[in-house]
N, C-alpha and C positions, 0 to 999 in steps of 0.2 A: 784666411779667416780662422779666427781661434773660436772654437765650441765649449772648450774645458778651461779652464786655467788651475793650474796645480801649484800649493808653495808647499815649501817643504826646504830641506835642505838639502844642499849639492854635497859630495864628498871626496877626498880622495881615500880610501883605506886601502891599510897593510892587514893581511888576511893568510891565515896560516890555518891548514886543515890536515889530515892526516894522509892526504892525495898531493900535497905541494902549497906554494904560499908565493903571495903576489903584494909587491908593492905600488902605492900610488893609482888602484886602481880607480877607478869609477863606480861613485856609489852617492849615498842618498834618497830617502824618501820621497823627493820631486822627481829624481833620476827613475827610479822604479815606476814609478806611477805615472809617468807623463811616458816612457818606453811601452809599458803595457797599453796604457790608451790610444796611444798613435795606432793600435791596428784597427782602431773600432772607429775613431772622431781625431779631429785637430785639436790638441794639446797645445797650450803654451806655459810656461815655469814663469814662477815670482818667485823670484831668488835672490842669492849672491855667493859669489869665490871672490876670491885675494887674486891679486895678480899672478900668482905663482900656478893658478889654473893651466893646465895645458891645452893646449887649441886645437888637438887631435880630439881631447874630449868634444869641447865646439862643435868639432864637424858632426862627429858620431849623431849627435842630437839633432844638427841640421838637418842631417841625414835621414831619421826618421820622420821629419816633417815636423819637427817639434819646436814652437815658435818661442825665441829666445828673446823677445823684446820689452819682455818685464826682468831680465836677466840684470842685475847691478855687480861690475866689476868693480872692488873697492880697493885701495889700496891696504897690504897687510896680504896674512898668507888665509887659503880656503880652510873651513871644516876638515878635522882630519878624524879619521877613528881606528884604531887598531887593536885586533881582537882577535880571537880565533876559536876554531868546530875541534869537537872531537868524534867520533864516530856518530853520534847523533846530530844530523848538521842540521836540525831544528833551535837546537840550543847554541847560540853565541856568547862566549866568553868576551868580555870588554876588557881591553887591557889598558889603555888609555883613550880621551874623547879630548881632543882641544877644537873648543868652538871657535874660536877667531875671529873672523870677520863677522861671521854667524851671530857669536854673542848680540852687536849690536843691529839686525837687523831687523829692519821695519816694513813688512811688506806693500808695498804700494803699485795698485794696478794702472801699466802701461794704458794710455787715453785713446 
C-alpha cells in the first residue's frame, strides 16, 4: 500500500568532487525523495528511465520498500546529468543535463 507517491525525475549522474568522481550513478529528485520517505511512510515514484536503466538500481529501490508501479520504462536512454562540487558541496556545478526520455514525460497515476 502506497501512502506517498512522488514524481520527479530518475537519474543516472557522472559527479566529480574534490574527494573522487563516480559515474552512472543514481540520482534524481523521485530518487531522493521517495529514499528519504520510505523511513517514515510507503512511497511510490511516477516516473520514467530509458532502457539503458540498470536493474541493480531496480533493486536498490525495491529494497527500500519503494513501490515502482507508476514506474514507465520507455524506449531511448534515462535522464542523465553531469556536474560537479567544489569544496563547497552545497553548490553544484552543471556541466551537462540531457533529458531523454524525461523530455517527453506525462506523469500518470498507477490505478
Amino acid at each position: 500500500m502506497v501512502n506517498l507517491v512522488v514524481t520527479g525525475s530518475i537519474g543516472l549522474d557522472d559527479i566529480r568532487t574534490p574527494f573522487g568522481s563516480v559515474k552512472n550513478t543514481l540520482g534524481g529528485a523521485a530518487v531522493y525523495s521517495s529514499v528519504a520517505a520510505s523511513f517514515f511512510t510507503n512511497p511510490g515514484i511516477v516516473s520514467v528511465v530509458g532502457e539503458d536503466f540498470p536493474k541493480q538500481h531496480m533493486e536498490l529501490l525495491k529494497k527500500k520498500n519503494i513501490s515502482l508501479e507508476g514506474l514507465k520504462i520507455m524506449p531511448g536512454k534515462t535522464f542523465r546529468w553531469n556536474g560537479y562540487y567544489e569544496y563547497d558541496m552545497n553548490q553544484a556545478h552543471t556541466v551537462n543535463t540531457e533529458l531523454n526520455v524525461f523530455e517527453k514525460f506525462i506523469p500518470k497515476m498507477p490505478i
